[in-house]
C-alpha positions in Angstrom: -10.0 -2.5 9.9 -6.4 -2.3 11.4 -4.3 0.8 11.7 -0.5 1.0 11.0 1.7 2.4 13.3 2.3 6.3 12.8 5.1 6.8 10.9 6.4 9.9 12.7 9.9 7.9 13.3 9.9 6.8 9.9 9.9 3.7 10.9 7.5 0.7 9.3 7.0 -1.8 12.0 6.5 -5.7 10.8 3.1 -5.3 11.5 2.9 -2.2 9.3 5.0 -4.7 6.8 2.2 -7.4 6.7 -0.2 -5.3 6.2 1.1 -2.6 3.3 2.0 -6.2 1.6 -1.3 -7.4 2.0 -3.0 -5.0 0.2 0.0 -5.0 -2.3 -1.2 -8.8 -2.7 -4.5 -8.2 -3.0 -4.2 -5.1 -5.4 -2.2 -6.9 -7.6 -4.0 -9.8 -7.6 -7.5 -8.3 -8.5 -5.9 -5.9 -11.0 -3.7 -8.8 -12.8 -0.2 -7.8 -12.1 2.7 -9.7 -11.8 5.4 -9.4 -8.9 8.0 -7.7 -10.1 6.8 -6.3 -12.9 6.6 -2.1 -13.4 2.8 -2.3 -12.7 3.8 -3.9 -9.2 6.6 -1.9 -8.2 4.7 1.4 -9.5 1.8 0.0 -7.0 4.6 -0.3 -4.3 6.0 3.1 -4.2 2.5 4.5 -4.2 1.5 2.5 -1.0 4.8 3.3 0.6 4.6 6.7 -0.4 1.1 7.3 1.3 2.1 5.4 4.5 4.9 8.1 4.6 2.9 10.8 4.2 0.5 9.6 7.2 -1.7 7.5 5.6 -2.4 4.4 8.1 -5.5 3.2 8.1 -6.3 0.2 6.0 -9.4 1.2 4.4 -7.9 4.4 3.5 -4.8 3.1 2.1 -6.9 0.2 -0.1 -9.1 2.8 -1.4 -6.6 5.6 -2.0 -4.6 2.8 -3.8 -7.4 1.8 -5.8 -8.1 5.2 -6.9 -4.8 6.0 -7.8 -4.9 2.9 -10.2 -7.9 3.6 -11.9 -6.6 7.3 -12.5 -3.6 5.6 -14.4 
């Protein structure tokens, strides 16, 4: 399980990068959408959006992504 970096400076760190896209990548690829499209970029703002707000924890993210998706 990796943590991101805090993001009290509001600052996303490569590492924090890598690993907001790969659950991006993974959530798009088990729920079927394509890069680019609305699905994706709604997907995108979401995990931004929690990362923002505090959320840094990978298995937190992954599964408060996942349950936003399903609410949709």
């Amino acid at each position: 399980m990796a943590v991101l970096h805090p993001p009290s400076t509001g600052v996303a760190y490569p590492g924090d990068m890598d690993l907001l896209k790969r659950i991006f990548d993974d959530l798009c690829h088990q729920r079927g959408f394509c890069q680019g499209s609305p699905a994706a970029e709604d997907l995108a703002k979401a995990a931004m959006d929690l990362f923002a707000q505090g959320v840094v924890d990978e298995d937190e993210l992954t599964e408060s992504l996942t349950n936003y998706l399903d609410r949709r």
